[in-house]
Every structure is written in C-alpha cells, then in structure tokens.
N, C-alpha and C positions, 0 to 999 in steps of 0.2 A: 520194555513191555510190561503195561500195567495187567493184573489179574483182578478178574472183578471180585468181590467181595466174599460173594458164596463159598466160592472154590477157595481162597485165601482162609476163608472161617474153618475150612476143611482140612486144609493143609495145616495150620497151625493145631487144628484139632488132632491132626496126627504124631506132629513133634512131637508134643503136649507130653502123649502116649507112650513115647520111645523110652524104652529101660536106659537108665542111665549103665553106660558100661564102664570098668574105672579103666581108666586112659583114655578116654572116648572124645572126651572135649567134649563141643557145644555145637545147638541144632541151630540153621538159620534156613531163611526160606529165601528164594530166589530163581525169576524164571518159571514158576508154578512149580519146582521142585522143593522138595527136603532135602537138605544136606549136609550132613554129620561131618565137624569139622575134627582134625585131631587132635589129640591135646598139646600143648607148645612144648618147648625143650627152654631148660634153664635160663639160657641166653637171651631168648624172646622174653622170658618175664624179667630177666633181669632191666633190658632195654624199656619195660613197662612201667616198673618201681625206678627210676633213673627220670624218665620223663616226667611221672606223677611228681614225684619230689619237686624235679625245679618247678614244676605249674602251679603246685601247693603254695611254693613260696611265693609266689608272685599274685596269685588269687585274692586274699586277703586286699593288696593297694588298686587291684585292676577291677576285681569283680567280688566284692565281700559276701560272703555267702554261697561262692561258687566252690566246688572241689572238683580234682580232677581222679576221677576214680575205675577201674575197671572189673568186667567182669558182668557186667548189666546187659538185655537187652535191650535194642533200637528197634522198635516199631511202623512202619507203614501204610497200613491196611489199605491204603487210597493207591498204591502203587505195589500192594501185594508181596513189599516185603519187610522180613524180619533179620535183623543183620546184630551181630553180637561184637560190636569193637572190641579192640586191648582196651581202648580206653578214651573215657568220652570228658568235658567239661560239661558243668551244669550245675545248677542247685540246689545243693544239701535239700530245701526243703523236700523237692521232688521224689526225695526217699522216702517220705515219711505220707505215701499214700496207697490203694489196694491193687493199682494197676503193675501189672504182671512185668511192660517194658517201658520203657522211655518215649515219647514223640518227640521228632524230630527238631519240633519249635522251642523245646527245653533245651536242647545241647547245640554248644556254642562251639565245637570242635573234638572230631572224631580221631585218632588216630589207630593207625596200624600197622603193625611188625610183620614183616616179610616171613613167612613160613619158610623152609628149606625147601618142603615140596607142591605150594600151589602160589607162588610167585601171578600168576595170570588175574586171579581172581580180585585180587590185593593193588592190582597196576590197571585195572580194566573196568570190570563189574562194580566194583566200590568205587571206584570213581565217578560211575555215571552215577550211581543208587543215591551217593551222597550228594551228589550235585542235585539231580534232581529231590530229592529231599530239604533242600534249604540249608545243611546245615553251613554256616558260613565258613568254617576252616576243615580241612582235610591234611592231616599230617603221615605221609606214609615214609615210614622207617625199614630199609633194606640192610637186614646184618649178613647178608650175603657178600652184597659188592662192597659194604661200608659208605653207602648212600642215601639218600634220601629226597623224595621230592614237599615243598606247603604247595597246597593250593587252595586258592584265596578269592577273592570275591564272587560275587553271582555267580554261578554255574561253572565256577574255578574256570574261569577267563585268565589268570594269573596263577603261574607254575614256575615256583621257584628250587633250583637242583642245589644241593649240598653235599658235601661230603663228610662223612664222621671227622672230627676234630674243628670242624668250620662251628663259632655261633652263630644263629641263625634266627630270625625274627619270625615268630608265627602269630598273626595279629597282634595284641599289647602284650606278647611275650616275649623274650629272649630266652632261647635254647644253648645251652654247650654242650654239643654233640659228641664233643669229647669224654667223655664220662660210657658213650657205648661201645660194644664190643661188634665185633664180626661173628659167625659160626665159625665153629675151627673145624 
C-alpha cells in the first residue's frame, strides 16, 4: 500500500517531532502509520557488529568504497515508507551528504535481526517494503530459532534458509553464521 506523498510529508513530519526516550529505539513509517520500534538487546547487536565485520572484510575486493554499516535510515517517499535497518551495504561516499536517510538505489543489501518480540514485521512487511523498493539482497537473521533466510533477485523470487553455523552466500559474499548467537 503506497501513501501519497502529502500525508507521507506529514507523517515523517510527525516522527521528526517524537522526543526521543532513552531505550525507545527508532521511528519508522509504514502503512500510513508511525511506529516506535524498541530498542534491541545485546545479542541482536552483537549479531549486527558480527555481520558488519565479515562484509567489511570482503567489501574492499567486491565493492571498494562500499561499507557495511548500521543505524541509518531507509527512505521511500514514492511508496510512503521509512524503514531503519540493523544494517544496510552502501557507499561511504553517501554519508558525506545533507539528506536526512538513504534511497533505496544506494543500498545494495539490507539486513535484519529478528526482535524477540515483533518476529511478523521482520518475516512479512520488510519483505515486501524491500522488495518492492529495489533493494537487491535481503538478509534476515532469526536469534530466536537460530535461522535465517537471503533473499535474492528481483522482487526476492529466490529464498535461501540457513541455519546458524551453515556458511552461507549472500550475493559476492560469504557469511559464517557461526560466529552468531541465539537469545537465551
């Protein structure tokens, strides 16, 4: 469901607005809603700095100039959303401008760690958002079940399952999945 533009300027104009509370986490828009996400637990950032590591290392021969880094938003305005990854691939340079979040046509792959408690969001919604958004890889990481799904070309027509300890190929990358943890 796209939102048209108005209401989108509105909505983001309300995030904008929100106090930040500390443990609050981060705003994203979706559905013509705002919705305050909560802030992560150890584990999911550990699994964040884990992945950025191996992609760091591999970025440099695959894509020079790209980092993998998180914490930024993901912008849509043509599709009315705002979405805030663990963690996106892209190029350094694209930091070094006044625009507030990313488009989608800079990031070459989004990932994201399974919350404890909105598992639907993370398996559903970001699936379609990114698909339809272009971005070409989707990495979702579950420390729940110790899982994980890529999905991979156009409009993730290809879905590949893993389990923690499997290496695993995410476009020109190779993962060891092994290095993440479950929630205890």
């Amino acid at each position: 469901m796209s939102v048209d533009p108005a209401t989108f300027a509105r909505l983001r104009e309300i995030a904008d607005q929100l106090p930040q509370v500390p443990g609050g986490g981060k705003t994203e828009i979706a559905n013509g809603t705002v919705v305050m996400m909560t802030s992560p637990v150890k584990r999911h950032e550990l699994a964040v700095v884990r992945i950025a590591q191996q992609l760091n290392a591999q970025l440099p021969q695959s894509h020079p100039g790209y980092l993998a880094h998180g914490g930024a938003d993901l912008v849509d305005p043509s599709l009315g959303r705002l979405r805030n990854p663990d963690l996106m691939v892209f190029p350094e340079a694209a930091l070094d401008d006044e625009a507030a979040a990313f488009l989608p046509s800079q990031v070459l792959l989004v990932v994201e760690i399974v919350s404890k408690s909105n598992a639907e969001t993370d398996y559903h919604a970001k699936v379609r958002d990114y698909a339809a958004m272009g971005i070409p890889l989707y990495l979702l990481v579950d420390p729940r079940l110790g899982t994980g799904i890529v999905h991979a070309e156009p409009g993730y027509t290809r879905r590949t399952d893993f389990a923690f300890g499997d290496v695993i190929t995410v476009g020109p990358w190779t993962l060891d999945t092994g290095v993440l943890r479950t929630y205890s």
